[in-house]
Structure formats: structure tokens, C-alpha cells
N, C-alpha and C positions, 0 to 999 in steps of 0.2 A: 552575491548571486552568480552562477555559473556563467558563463560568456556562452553566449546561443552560438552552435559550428554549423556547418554546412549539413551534416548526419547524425538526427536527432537519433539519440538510444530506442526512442518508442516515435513510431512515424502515420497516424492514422490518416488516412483521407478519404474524403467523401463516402463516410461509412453510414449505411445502411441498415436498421435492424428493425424485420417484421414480426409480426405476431397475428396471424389472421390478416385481417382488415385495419388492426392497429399498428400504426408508423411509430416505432420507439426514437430510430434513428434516423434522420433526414438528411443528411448531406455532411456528419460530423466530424471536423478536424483535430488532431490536436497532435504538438510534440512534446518530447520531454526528452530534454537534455541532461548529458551525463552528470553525474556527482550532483544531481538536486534534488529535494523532497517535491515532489508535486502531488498538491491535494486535489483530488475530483470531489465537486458540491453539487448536488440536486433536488430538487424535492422529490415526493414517493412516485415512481413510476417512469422515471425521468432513465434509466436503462443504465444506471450508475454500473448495477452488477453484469447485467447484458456484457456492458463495453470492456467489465476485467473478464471477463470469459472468453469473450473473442478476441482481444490482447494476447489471451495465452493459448489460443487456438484449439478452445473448447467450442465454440462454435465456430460456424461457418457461416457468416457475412450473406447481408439478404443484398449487398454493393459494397461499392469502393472498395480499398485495401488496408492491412496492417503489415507494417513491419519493423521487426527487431532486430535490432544491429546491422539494419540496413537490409534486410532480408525479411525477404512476402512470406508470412506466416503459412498460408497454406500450398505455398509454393513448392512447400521445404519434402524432401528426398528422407525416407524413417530414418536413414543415421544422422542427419543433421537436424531433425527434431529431436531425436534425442540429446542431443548436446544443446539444442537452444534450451528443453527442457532442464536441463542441468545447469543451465545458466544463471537459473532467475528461482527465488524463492516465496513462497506464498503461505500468508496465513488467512486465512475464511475468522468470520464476526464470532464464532461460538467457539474459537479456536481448533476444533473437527479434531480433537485427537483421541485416537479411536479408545475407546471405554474397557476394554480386554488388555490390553496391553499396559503396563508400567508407563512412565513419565521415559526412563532412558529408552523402553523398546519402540516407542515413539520416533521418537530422537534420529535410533537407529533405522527407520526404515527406510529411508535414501540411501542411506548408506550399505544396505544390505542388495538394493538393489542393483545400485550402478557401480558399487566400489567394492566389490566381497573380498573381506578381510577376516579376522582372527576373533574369537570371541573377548580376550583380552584387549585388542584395539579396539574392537566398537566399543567397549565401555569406557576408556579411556577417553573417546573421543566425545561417547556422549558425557561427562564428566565434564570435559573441554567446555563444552560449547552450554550446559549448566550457568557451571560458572562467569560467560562470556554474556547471559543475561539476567547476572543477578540471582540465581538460587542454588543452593547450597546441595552438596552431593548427597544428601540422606532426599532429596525430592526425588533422582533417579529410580527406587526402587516403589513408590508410591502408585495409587493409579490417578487417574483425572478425577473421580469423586472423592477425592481424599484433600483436591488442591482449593482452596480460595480462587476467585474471580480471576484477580490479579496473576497468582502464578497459572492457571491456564492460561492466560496469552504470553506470559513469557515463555513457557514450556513449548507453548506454538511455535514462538517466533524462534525461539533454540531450534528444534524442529526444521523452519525453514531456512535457517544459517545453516545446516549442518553438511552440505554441499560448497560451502565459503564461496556461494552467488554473489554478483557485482551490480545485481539488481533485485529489488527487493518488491512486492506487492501486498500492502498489507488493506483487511477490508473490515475498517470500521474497528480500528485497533484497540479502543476505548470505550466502548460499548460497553452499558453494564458497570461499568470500573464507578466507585466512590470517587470522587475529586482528587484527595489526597493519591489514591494509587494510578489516575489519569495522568496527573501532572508527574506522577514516578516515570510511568512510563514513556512519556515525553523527553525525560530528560535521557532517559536508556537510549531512546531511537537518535538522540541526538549525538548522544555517545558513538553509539556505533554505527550510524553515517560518517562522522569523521575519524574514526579509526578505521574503517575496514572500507572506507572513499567508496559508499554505495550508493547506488542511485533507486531513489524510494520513490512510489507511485502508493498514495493513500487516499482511500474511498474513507470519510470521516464527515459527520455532523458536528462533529464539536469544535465549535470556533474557538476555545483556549487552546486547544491542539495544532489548528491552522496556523495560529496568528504567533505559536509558540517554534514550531517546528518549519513548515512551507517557508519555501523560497516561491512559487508561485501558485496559481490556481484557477482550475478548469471547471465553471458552470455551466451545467447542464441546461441549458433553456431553450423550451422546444423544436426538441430536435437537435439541438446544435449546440458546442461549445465557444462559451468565452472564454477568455484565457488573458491573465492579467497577472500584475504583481497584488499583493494585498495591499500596498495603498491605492493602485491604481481601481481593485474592487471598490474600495472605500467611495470614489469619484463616480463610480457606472450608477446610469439613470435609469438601466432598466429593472423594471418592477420589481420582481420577484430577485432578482441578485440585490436594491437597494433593501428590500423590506428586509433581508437574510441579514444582510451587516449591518443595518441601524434599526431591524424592530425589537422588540420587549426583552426575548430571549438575548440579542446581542449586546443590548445596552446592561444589562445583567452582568454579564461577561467582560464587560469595560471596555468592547470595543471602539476605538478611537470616532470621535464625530467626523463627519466627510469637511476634507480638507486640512485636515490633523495628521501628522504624520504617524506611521505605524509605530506607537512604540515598543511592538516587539522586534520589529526590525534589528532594532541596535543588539536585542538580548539575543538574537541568533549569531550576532557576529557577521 
């Protein structure tokens, strides 16, 4: 597990998020430190997506602050959001890649934006970055209805690599996915966390994915985050975090009994 520094990579406090008359976020903390997966858990309405939005300063905070790389998100001067923006890569639940466009024109559109190059380079590079997760260069010329489940979220997450970000946000990476291309894709992010030393922030429901990839993990409960290792989850009495790792759906999934050590612990290394 990454040794916690003084200057978490993602720094929230006391964040605040309205809706009307309804309080999403009540005074919510959380860090994430560098070179770690951190998985965010909540049930429906708990402002899971809220808090990646305003992480990347798609909203604006009803309190408290966010900051990245030690810097107030909405603090930030347009040429230093642009480069915060090019720091960090994201992929959305349905993978969002636009339907007109090819798998590589995809690909290409970061890079057309901030980086304008040759038309020989960008296809090179999406080609690159293809390859980088798993699909083979005849995917580049395809569109998104052409692809299976599975390769739209790679073609996504190709997509959000293709800036070589050192932060990664991926939301609900598994979704939809068959078991066997869940646990593919598991092993991808694993991969390329330790090759390309990223630091990963995952909104996900599916506890083989937690318990296979997370070094720690932030529950949403009212209002507020816990934030724990996964054996330490395994230990918490509160309600709705014990009912999540020991009720039907978890014990399904082989989640370890409270007081059992994590046995994927050892498989992350």
C-alpha cells in the first residue's frame, strides 16, 4: 500500500454538495494518495458521481474545497486548468465515445486538441495507445456500435490514456461487463497502474473489482466518507458499509468473513 505523504494527489474537505433542499454532501473528506487505486462505495443517491464532478471542477462546490496536486481546484487561473486538465484522464459508465466518430478518431480527440500534430502521428499514436489496452489495430477504424461491451471501455480508457495522465478516474469501469471480461479488465488496470505508476480513483459497485484491484476505500455514508483499508472495511460496524461486505450479494462474491484477512490483499502484491 502506498505510504500516506504530507500532499495527498486529491485533497477534499469539508465538501458540501446541494440540490434544492436536499444535502448530498455534508462536511465530506477524503484523500488519495499517489501511485494508489482508490475505490469510492455508496449506495444510489449517496453523490458518488456529484463528488467525480466536482474533483474535476465540473461543478462548483455548495462548501469546503478540492484540491489537486495541492492546488484549489476552482482557484486555478484558465492556463493552469488547462494543464490540470491534461493531467488526469477520465472515462464515464457508458464509456461516452462519441457515435460518429471511429474508435481511433476517439482516441484522437485530446490530442487534436492540446497537442496538434500530423495526421500520420495521430494515427500512430492512436495505434499506440490501442495496443496499450489490449485491442488490435483493425478496432481503430470501427465505430462504437460495431464494438462489444468489453472493448468500448477499453477504447474509453485508450481514449483517456492518450494524454500519458499520472492520474487516472475511471466511473463504474465494469458495468455491464460479463464476469469473465470484468475480471479482464481488472487485470488490464492492474497492469497499467504498475507500468505507467498511475494513480487511480474508481466509482465501482462491484466488490471482485475492489477487493481485486483497491489498495483502499471511501464509503459514502450520509453525507460523509469513511475511508479505510479493505480489511479494515471488513471490521466497520456501521450498517450500511457492514450489510455491503458481509450481505448476500458479498458473500456471493467470496468476500472474506469479518476478521478474515483480505485474501486478495496478497493477489495485489
Amino acid at each position: 500500500m502506498p505510504q500516506l505523504s504530507a500532499t495527498p494527489i486529491i485533497r477534499v474537505r469539508g465538501l458540501v454538495s446541494r440540490f434544492g433542499a436536499q444535502v448530498v454532501h455534508d462536511g465530506l473528506d477524503m484523500d488519495v494518495q499517489a501511485n494508489e487505486i482508490f475505490g469510492i462505495v455508496g449506495g444510489s443517491g449517496t453523490g458518488k458521481s456529484v463528488l467525480l464532478r466536482t474533483i474535476l471542477g465540473l461543478r462548483v462546490p455548495d462548501g469546503g474545497s478540492v484540491e489537486l496536486h495541492g492546488k484549489d481546484v476552482q482557484q486555478l487561473a484558465a492556463a493552469d486548468r488547462t494543464a490540470l486538465v491534461q493531467s488526469y484522464g477520465v472515462t464515464f459508465q457508458n464509456g461516452a465515445l462519441i457515435s460518429s466518430l471511429t474508435v481511433a478518431q476517439n482516441i484522437q480527440l485530446p490530442l487534436r486538441e492540446y497537442f496538434p500534430a500530423s495526421e500520420k502521428t495521430l494515427n500512430e499514436l492512436a495505434e499506440l495507445n490501442l495496443a496499450l489496452v489490449g485491442l488490435t489495430p483493425d478496432a481503430g477504424p470501427k465505430y462504437p456500435s460495431q464494438l462489444s461491451g468489453g472493448m468500448i471501455k477499453r477504447a474509453a480508457l485508450a481514449r483517456a490514456l492518450s494524454l500519458e495522465p499520472k492520474l487516472l478516474f475511471l466511473d463504474e469501469p465494469t458495468a455491464g461487463l460479463d464476469p469473465i471480461s470484468a475480471a479482464a479488465f481488472d487485470e488490464l488496470l492492474l497492469y497499467l497502474h504498475s507500468q505507467l505508476r498511475l494513480t487511480v480513483v474508481m466509482i465501482t459497485h462491484d466488490l471482485d473489482t475492489l477487493f481485486r484491484t483497491c489498495s483502499r476505500v471511501g464509503v459514502i455514508v450520509d453525507g460523509r466518507m469513511i475511508t479505510d483499508t479493505l480489511d479494515g472495511m471488513l471490521q466497520n460496524q456501521n450498517p450500511w458499509i457492514h450489510e455491503y461486505f458481509h450481505g448476500q450479494r458479498a458473500r456471493a462474491a467470496g468476500v472474506p468473513a469479518a476478521g478474515t484477512p483480505a485474501a486478495a490483499k496478497d493477489s495485489r502484491g
